[in-house]
Backbone as a chain_set.jsonl record, in Angstrom:
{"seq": "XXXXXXXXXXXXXXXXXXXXXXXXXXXXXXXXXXXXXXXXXXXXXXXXXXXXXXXXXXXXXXXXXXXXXXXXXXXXXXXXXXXXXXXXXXXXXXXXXXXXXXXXXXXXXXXXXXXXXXXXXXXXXXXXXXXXXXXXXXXXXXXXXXXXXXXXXXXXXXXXXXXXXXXXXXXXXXXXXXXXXXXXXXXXXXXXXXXXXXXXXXXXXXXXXXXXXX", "coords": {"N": [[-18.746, 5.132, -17.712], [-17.27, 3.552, -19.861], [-19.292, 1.781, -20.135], [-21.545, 3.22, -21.781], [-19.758, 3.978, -23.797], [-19.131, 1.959, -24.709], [-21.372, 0.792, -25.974], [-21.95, 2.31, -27.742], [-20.369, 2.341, -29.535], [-20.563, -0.341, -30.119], [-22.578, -0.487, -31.6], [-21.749, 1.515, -33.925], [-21.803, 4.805, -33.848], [-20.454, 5.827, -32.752], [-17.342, 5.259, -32.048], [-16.082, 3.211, -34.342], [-15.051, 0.094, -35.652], [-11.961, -0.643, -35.972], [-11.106, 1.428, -34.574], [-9.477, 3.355, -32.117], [-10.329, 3.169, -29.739], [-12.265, 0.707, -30.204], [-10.255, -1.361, -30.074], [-9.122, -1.172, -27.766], [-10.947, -2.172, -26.219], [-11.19, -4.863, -26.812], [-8.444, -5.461, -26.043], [-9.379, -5.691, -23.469], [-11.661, -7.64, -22.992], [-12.638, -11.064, -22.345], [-10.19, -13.42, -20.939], [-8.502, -11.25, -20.103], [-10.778, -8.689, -18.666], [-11.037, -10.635, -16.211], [-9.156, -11.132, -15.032], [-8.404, -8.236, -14.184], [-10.421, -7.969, -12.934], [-9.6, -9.242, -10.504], [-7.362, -8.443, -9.506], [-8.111, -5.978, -8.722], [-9.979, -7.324, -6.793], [-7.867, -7.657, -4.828], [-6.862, -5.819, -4.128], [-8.305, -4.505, -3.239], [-8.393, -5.819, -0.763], [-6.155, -6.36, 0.082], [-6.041, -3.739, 1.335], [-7.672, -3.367, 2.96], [-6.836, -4.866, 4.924], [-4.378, -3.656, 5.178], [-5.427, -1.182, 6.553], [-6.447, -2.42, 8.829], [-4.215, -3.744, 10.113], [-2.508, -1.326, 10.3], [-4.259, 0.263, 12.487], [-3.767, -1.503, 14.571], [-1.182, -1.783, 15.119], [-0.951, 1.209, 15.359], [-2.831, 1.424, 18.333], [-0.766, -0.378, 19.734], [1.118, 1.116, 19.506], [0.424, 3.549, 21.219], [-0.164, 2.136, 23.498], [2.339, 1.505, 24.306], [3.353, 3.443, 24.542], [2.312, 5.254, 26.615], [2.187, 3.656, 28.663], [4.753, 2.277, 29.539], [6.33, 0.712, 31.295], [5.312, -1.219, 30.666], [7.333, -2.677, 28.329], [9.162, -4.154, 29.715], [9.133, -6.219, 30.073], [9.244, -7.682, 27.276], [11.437, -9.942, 26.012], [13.648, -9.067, 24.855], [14.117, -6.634, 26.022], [15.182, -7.12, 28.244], [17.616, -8.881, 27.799], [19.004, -7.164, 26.8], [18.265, -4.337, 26.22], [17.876, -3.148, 29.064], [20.404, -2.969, 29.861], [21.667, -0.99, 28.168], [19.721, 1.025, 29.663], [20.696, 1.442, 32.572], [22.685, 2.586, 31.567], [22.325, 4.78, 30.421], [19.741, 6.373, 31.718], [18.022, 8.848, 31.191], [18.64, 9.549, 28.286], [17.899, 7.002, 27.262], [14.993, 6.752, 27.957], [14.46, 9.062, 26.295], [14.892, 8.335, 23.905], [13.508, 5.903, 23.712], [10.632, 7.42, 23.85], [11.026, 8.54, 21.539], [10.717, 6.428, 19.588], [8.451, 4.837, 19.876], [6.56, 6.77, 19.372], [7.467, 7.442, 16.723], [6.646, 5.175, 15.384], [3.972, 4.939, 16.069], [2.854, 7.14, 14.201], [3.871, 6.447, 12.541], [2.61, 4.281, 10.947], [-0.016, 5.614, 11.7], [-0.194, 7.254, 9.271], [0.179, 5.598, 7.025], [-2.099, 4.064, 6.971], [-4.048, 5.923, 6.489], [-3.176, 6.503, 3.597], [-3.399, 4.161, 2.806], [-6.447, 4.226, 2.544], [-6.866, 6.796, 0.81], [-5.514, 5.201, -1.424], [-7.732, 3.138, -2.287], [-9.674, 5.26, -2.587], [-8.517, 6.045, -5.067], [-8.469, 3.894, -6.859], [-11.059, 3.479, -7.115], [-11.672, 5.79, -8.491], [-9.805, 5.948, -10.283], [-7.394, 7.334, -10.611], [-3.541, 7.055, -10.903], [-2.194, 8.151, -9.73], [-2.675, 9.006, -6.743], [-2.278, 6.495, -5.826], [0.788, 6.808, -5.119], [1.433, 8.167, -2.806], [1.058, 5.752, -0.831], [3.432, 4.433, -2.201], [5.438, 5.03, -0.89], [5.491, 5.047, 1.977], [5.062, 2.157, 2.5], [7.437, 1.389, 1.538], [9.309, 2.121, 3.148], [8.881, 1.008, 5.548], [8.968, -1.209, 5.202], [11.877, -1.176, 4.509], [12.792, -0.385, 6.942], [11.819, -2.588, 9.011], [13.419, -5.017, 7.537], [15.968, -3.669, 8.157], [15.606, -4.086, 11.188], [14.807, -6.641, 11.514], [17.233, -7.867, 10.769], [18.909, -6.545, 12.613], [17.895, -7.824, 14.914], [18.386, -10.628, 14.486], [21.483, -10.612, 14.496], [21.861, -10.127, 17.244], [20.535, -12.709, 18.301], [22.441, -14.203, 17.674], [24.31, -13.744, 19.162], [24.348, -13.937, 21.731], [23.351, -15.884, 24.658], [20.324, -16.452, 24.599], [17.72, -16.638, 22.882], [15.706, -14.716, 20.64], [12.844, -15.307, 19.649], [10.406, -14.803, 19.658], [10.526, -11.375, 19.902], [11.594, -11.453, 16.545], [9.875, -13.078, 15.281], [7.6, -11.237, 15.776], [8.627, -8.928, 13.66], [8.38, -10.223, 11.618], [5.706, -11.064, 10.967], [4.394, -8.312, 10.726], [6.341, -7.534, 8.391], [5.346, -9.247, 6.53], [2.682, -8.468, 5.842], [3.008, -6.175, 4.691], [5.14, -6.315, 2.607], [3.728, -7.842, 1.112], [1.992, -6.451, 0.601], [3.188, -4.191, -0.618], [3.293, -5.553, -3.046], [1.024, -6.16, -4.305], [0.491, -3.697, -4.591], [2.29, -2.698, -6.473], [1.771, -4.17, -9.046], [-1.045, -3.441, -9.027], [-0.749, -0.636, -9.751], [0.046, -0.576, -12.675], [-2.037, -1.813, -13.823], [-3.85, 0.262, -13.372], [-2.431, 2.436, -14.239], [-2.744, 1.719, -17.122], [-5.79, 1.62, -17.267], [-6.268, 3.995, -16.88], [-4.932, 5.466, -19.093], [-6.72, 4.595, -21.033], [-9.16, 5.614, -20.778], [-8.286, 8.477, -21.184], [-7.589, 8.548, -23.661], [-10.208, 7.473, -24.958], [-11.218, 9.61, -23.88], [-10.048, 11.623, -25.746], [-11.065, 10.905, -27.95], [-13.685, 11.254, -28.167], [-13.891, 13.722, -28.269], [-12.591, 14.782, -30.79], [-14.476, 13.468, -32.373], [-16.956, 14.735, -31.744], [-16.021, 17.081, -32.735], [-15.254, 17.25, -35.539], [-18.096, 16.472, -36.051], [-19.282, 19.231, -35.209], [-17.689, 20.688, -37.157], [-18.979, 20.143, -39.319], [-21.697, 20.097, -39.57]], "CA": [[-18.311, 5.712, -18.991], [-16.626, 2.387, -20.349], [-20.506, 0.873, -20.455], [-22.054, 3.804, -22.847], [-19.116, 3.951, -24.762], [-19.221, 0.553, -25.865], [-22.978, 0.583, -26.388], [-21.844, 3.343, -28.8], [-19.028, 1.654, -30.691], [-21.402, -1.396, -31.044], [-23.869, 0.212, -32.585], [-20.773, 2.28, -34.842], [-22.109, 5.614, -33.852], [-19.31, 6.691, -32.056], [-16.303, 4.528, -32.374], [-15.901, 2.103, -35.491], [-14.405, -1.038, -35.748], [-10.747, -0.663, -36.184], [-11.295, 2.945, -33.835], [-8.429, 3.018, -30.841], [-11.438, 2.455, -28.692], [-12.256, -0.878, -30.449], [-8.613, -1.93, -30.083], [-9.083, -1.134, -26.051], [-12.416, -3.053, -25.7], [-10.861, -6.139, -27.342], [-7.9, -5.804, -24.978], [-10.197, -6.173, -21.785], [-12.819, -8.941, -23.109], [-12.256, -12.731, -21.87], [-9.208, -13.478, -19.434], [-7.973, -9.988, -19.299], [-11.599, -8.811, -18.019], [-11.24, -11.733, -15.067], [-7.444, -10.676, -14.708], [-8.186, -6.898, -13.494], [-11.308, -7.718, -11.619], [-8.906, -9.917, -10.077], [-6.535, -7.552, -9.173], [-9.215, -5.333, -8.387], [-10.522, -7.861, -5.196], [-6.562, -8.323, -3.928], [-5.991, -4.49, -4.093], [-8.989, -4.409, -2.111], [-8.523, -7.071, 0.375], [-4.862, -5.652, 0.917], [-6.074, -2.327, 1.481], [-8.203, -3.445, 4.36], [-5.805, -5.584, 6.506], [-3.43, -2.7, 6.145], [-5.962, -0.477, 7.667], [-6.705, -3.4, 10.163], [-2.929, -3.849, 10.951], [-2.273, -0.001, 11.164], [-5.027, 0.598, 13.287], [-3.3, -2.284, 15.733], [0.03, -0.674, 15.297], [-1.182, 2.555, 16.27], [-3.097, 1.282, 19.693], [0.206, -1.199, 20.25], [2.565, 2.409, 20.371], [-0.003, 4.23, 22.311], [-0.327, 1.495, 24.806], [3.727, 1.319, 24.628], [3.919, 5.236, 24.807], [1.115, 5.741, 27.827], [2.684, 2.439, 29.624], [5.931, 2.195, 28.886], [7.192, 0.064, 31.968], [5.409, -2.892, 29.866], [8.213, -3.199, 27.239], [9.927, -4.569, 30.445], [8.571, -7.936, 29.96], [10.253, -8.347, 26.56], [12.801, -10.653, 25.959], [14.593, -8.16, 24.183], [14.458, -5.635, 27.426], [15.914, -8.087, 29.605], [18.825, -9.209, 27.259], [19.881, -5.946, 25.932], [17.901, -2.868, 26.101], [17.82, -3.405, 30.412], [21.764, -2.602, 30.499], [21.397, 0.581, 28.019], [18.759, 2.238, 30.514], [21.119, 1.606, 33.821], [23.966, 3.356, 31.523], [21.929, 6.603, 30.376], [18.0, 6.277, 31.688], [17.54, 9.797, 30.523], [18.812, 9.388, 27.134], [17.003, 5.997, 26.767], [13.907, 7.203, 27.734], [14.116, 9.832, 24.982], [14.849, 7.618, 22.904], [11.907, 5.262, 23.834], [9.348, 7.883, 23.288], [11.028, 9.068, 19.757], [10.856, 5.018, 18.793], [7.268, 4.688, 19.861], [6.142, 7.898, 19.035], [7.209, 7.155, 15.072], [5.996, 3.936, 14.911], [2.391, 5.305, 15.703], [2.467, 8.381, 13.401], [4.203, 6.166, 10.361], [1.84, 3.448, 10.991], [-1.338, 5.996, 11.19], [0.336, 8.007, 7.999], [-0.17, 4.194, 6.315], [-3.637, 3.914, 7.051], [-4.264, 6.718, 5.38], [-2.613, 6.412, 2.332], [-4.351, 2.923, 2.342], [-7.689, 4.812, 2.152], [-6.351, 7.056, -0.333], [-5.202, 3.74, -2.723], [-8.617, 2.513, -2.569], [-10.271, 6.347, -3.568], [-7.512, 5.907, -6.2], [-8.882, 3.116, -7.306], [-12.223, 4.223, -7.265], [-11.515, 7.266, -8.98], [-8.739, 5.356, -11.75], [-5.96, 8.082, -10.193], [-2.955, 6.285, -10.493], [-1.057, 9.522, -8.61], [-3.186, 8.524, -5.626], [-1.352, 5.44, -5.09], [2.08, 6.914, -5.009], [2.122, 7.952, -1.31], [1.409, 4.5, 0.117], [4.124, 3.366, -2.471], [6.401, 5.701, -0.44], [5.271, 5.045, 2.966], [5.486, 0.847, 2.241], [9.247, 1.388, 1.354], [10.196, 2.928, 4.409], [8.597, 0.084, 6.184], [9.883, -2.516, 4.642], [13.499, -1.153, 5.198], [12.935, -0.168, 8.631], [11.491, -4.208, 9.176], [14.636, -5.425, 7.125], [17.011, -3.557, 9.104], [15.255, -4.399, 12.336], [15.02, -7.735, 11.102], [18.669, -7.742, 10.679], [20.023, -6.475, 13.878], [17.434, -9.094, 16.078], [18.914, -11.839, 13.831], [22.53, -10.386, 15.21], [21.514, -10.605, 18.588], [20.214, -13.653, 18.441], [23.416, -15.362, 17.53], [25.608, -13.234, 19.696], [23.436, -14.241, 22.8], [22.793, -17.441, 24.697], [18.665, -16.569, 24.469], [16.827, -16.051, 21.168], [14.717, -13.32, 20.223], [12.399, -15.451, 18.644], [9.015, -13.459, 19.839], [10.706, -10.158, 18.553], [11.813, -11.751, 15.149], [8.567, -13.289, 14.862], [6.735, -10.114, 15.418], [9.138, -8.159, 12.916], [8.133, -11.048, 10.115], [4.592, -10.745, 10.692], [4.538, -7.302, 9.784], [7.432, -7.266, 7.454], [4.832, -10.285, 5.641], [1.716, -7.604, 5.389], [3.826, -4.995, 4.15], [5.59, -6.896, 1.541], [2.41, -8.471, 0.021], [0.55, -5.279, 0.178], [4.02, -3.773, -1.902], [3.701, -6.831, -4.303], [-0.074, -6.182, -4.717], [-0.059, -2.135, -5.07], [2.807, -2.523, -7.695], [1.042, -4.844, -10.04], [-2.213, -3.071, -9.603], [-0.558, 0.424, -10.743], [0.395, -0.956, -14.135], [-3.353, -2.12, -14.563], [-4.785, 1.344, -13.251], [-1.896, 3.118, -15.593], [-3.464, 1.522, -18.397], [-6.888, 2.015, -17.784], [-5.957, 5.814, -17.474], [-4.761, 5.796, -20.315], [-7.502, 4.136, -22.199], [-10.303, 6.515, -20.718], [-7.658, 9.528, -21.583], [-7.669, 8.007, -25.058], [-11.602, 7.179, -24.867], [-12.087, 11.171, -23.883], [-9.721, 12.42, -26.647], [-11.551, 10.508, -29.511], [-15.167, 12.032, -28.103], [-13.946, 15.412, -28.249], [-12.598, 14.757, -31.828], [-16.041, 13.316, -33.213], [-17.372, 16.106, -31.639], [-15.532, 19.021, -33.458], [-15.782, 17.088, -36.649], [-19.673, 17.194, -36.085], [-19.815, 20.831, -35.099], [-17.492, 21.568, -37.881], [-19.644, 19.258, -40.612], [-22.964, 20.987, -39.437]], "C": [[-17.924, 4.624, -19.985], [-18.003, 1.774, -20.908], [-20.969, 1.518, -21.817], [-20.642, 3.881, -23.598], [-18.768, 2.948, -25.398], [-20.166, 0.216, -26.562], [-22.784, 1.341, -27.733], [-20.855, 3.088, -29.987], [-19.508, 0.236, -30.919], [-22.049, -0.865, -31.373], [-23.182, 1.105, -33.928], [-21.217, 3.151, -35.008], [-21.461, 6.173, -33.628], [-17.953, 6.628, -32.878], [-16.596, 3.372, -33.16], [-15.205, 1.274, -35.39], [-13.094, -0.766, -36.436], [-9.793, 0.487, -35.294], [-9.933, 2.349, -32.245], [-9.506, 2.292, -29.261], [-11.741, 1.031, -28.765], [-10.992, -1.955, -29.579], [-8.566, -2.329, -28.102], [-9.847, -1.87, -25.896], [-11.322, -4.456, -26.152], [-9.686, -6.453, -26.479], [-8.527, -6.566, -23.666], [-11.16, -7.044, -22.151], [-11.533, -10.122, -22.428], [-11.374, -12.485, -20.652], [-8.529, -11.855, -18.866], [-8.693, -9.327, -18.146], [-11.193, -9.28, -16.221], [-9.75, -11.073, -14.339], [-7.678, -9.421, -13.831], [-9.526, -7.266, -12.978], [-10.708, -8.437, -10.119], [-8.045, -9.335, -9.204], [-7.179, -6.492, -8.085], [-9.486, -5.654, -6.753], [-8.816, -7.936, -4.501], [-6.158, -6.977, -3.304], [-6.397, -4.164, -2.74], [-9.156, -4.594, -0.766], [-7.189, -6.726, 0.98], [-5.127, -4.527, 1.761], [-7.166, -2.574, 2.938], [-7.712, -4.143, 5.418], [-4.705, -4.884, 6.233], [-3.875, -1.566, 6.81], [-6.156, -1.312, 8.707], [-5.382, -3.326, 10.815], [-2.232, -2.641, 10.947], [-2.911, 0.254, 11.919], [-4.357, -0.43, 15.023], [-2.083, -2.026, 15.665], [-0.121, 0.44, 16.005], [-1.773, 2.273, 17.924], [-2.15, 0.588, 19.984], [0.646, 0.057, 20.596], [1.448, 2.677, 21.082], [0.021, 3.696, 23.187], [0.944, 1.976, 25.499], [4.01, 2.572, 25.181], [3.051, 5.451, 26.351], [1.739, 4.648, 29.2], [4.088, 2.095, 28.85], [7.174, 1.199, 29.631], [6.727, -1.441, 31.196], [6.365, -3.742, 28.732], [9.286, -3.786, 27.992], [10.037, -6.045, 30.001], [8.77, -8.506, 28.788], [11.015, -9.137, 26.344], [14.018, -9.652, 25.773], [15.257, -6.802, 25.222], [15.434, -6.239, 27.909], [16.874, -8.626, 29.145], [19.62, -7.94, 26.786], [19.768, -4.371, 26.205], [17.926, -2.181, 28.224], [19.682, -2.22, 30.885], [22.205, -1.079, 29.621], [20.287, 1.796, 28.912], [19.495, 2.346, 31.585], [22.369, 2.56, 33.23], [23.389, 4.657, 31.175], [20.651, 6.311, 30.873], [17.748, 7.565, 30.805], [17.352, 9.459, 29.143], [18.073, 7.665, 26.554], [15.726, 5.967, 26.965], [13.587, 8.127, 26.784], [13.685, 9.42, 23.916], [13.83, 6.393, 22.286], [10.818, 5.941, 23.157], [9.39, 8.498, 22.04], [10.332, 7.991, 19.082], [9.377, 4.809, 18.509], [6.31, 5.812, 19.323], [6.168, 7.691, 17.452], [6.79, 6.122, 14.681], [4.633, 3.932, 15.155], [1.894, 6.248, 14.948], [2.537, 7.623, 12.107], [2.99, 5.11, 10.247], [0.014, 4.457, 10.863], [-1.178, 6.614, 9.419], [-0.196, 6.624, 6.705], [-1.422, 3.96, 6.179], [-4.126, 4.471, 6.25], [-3.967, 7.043, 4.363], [-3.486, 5.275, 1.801], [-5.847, 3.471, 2.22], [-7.276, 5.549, 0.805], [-6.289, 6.056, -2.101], [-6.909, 3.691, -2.716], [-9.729, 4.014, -3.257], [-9.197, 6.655, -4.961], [-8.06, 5.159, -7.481], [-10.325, 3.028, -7.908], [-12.507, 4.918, -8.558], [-10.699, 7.115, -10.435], [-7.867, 6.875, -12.032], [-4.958, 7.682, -9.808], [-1.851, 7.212, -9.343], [-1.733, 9.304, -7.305], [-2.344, 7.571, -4.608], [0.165, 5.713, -4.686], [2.353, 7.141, -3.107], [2.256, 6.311, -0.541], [2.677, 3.85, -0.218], [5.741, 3.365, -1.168], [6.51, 5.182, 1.004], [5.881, 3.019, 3.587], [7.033, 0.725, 2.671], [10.02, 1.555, 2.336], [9.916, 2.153, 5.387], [8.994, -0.849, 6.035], [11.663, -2.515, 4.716], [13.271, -1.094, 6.019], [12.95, -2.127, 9.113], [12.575, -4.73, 8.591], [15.786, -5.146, 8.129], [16.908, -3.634, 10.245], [15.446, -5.532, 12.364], [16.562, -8.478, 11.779], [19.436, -7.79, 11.898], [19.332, -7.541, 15.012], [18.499, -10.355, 15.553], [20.717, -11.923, 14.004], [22.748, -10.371, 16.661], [21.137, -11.738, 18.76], [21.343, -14.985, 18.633], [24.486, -15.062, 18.095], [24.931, -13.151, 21.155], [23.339, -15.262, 23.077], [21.259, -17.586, 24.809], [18.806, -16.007, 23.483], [15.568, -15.293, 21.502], [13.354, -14.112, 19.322], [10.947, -14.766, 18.576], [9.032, -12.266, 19.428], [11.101, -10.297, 16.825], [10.509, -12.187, 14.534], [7.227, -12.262, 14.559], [6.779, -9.166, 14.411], [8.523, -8.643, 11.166], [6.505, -10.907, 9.888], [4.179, -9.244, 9.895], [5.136, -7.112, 8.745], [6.261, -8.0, 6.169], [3.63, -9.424, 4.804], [2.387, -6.697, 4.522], [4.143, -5.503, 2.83], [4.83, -6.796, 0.309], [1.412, -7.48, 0.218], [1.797, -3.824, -1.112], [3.383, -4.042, -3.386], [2.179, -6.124, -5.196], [-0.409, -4.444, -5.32], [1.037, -2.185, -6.714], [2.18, -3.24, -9.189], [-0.236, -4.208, -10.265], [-2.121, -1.586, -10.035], [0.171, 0.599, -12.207], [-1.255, -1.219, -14.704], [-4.05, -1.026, -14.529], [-3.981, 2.721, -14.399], [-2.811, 3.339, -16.539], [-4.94, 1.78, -18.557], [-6.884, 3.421, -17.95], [-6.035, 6.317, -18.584], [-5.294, 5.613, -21.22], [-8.402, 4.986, -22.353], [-9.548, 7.842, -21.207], [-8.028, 9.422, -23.323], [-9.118, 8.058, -26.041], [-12.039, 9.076, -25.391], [-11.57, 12.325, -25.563], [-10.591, 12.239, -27.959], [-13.192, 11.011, -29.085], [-14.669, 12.992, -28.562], [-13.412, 15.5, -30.042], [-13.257, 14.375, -32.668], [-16.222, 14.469, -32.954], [-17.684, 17.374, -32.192], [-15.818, 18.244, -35.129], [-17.515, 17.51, -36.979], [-20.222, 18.01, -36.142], [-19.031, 21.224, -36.477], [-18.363, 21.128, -39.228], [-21.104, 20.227, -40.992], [-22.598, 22.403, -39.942]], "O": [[-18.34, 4.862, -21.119], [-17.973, 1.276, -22.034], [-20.929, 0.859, -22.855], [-21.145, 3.613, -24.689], [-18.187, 2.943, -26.483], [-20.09, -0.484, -27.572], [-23.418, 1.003, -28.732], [-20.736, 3.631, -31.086], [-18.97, -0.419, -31.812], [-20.977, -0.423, -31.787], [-23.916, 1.385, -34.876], [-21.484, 3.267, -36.204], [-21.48, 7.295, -34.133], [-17.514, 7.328, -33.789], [-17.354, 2.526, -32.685], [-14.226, 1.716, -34.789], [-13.2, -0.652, -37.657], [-8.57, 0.594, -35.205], [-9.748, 1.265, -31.693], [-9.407, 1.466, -28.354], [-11.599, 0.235, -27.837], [-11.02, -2.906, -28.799], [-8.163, -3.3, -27.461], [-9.391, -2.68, -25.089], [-10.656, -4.825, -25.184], [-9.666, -7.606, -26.05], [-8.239, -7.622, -23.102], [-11.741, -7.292, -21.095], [-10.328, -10.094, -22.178], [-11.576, -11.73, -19.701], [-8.211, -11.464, -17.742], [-8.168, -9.166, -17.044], [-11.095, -8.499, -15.273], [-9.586, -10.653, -13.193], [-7.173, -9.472, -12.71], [-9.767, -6.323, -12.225], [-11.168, -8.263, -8.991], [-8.004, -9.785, -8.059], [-6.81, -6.28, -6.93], [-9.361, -4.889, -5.796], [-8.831, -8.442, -3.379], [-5.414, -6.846, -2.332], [-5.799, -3.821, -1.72], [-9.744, -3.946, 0.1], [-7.028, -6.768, 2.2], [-4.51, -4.352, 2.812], [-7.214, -1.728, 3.83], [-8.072, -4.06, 6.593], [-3.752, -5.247, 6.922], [-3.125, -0.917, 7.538], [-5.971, -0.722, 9.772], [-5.315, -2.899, 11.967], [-1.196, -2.699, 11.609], [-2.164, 0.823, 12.715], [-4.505, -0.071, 16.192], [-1.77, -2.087, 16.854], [0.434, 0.681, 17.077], [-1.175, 2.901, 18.797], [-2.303, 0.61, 21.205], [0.667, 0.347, 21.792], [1.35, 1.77, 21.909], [0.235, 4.411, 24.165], [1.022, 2.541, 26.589], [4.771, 2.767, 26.129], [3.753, 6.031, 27.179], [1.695, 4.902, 30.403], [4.239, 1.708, 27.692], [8.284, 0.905, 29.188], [7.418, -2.457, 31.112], [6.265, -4.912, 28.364], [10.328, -4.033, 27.385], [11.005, -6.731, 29.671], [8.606, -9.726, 28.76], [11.918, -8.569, 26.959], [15.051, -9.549, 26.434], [16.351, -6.236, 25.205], [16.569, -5.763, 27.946], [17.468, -9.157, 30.084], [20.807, -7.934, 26.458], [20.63, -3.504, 26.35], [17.981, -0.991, 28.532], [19.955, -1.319, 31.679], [22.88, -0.2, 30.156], [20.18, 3.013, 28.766], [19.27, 3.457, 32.065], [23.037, 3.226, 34.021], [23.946, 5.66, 31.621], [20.218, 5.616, 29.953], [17.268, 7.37, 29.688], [16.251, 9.13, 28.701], [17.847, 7.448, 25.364], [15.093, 5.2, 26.24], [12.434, 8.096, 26.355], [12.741, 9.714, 23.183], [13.499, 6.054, 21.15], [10.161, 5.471, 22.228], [8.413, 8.927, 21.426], [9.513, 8.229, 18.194], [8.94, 4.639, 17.371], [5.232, 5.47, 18.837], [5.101, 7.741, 16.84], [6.496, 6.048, 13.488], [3.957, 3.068, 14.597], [0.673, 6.383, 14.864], [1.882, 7.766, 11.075], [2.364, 5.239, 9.195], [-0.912, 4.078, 10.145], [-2.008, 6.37, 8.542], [-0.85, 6.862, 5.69], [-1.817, 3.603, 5.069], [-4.665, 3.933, 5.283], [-4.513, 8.077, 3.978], [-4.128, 5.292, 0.751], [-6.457, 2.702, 1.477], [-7.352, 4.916, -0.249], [-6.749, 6.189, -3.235], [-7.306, 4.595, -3.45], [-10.441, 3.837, -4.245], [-9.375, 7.617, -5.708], [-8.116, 5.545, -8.649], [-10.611, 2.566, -9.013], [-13.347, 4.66, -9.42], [-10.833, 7.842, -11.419], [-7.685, 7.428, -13.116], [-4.814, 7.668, -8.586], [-1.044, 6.868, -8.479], [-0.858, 9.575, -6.482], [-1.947, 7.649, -3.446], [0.741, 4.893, -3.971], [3.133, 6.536, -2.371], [3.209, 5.846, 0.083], [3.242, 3.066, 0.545], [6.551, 2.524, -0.779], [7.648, 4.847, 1.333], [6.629, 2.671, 4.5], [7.607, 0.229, 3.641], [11.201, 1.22, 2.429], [10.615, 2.38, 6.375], [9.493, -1.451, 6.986], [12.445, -3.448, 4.899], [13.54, -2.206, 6.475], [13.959, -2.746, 9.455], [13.102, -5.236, 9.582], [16.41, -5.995, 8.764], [17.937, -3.327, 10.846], [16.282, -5.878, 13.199], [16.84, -9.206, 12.731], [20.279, -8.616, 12.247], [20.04, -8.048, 15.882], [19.302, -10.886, 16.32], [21.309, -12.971, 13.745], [23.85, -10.616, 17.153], [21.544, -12.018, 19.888], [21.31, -16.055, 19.239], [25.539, -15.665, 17.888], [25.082, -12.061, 21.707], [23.207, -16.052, 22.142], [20.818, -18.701, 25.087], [19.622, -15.163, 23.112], [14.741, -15.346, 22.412], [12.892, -13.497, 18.362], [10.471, -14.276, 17.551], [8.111, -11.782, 18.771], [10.918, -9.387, 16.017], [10.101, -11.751, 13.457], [6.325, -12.302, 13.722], [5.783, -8.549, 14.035], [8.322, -8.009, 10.13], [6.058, -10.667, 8.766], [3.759, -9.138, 8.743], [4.516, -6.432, 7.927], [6.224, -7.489, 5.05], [3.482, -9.5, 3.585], [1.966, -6.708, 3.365], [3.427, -5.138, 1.898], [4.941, -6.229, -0.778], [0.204, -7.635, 0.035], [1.424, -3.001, -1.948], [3.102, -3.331, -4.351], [2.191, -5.704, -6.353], [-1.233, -4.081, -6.16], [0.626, -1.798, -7.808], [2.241, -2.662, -10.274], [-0.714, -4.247, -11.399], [-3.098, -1.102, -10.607], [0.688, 1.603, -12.696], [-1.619, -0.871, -15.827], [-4.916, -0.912, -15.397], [-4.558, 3.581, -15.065], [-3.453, 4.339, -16.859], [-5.417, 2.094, -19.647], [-7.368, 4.009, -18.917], [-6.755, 7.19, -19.07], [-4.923, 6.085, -22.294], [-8.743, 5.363, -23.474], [-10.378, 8.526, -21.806], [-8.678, 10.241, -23.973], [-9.257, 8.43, -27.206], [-12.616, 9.614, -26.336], [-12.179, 13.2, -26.179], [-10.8, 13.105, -28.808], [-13.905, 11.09, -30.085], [-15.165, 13.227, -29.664], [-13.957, 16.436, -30.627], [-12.977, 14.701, -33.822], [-15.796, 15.357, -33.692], [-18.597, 18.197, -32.251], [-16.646, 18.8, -35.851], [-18.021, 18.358, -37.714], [-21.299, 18.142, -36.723], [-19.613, 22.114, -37.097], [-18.338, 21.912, -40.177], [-21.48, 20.786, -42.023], [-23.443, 23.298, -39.937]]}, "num_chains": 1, "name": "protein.A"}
């Protein structure tokens, strides 16, 4: 739509030189152009290593959920979580398969939002992107306050956690920089919204002039 409607405002059939359309084209020439195709490949390139690293989230819980004596071999078992299962097992096995159980639903729920963003993108629906923004957020605290309490164990312990802190940062790192990257690219998909909104209103008002001229 963006192609014929420029073909049509160079030629000053449509839109004229000084026309809100003009005004938009002249925005997006040169570095801006380079800027949102720019944006464009990062949105992209996010949006597929957080389907890559939900998809390995989700088979990590199922493994964890289907085999569950392997979270033995932890560090974190064997310093901490070892002496809460000899004081309730029941109640810490519950609590196991709630833990693992939401960390493969929120993690598939992500995936799919990350498909979503990219038919968003597609599509230049910036309401698309809002679930992942939602889904992100809740990840990024959860990883903060997980973060948090390893990094309290760690220093209230004579062994370090550094294999569970390390694993918390890896993720916490995707997450972040797939935040950083959806928030910057729903200010650029805003605006194009709003240009093609803009674009469609000024057709439909040639239009009626034309039908009413004839």
């Amino acid at each position: 739509m963006f192609f014929f409607a420029r073909r049509f405002s160079l030629s000053g059939n449509l839109f004229p030189q000084g026309s809100a359309y003009s005004a938009i084209m002249e925005r997006r020439e040169g570095g801006g152009r380079q800027k949102l195709c720019g944006v464009h490949t990062a949105l992209y390139t996010m949006s597929v290593v957080a389907i890559v690293v939900s998809l390995a989230a989700i088979a990590l819980g199922i493994l964890l959920t289907l085999h569950s004596d392997w979270h033995e071999f932890l560090p974190v078992y064997r310093q901490h979580l070892a002496y809460l299962r000899r004081a309730d097992p029941q109640e810490y096995w519950l609590i196991y398969k709630i833990v693992a159980i939401s960390w493969t639903v929120t993690h598939f729920v992500h995936g799919v939002t990350a498909i979503m963003t990219i038919a968003g993108a597609v599509s230049t629906r910036p309401r698309m992107l809002i679930p992942q923004f939602i889904v992100l957020i809740l990840l990024v605290g959860v990883y903060i306050f997980t973060f948090a309490a390893l990094l309290v164990l760690t220093f209230t312990r004579p062994r370090h956690l550094f294999f569970s802190i390390s694993f918390i940062i890896i993720f916490s790192f995707f997450a972040c920089a797939n935040l950083i990257v959806l928030v910057v690219f729903f200010r650029f998909l805003s605006d194009k919204a709003d240009a093609l909104r803009e674009i469609l209103a000024n057709t439909k008002s040639v239009h009626f002039k034309d039908s009413n001229n004839s």
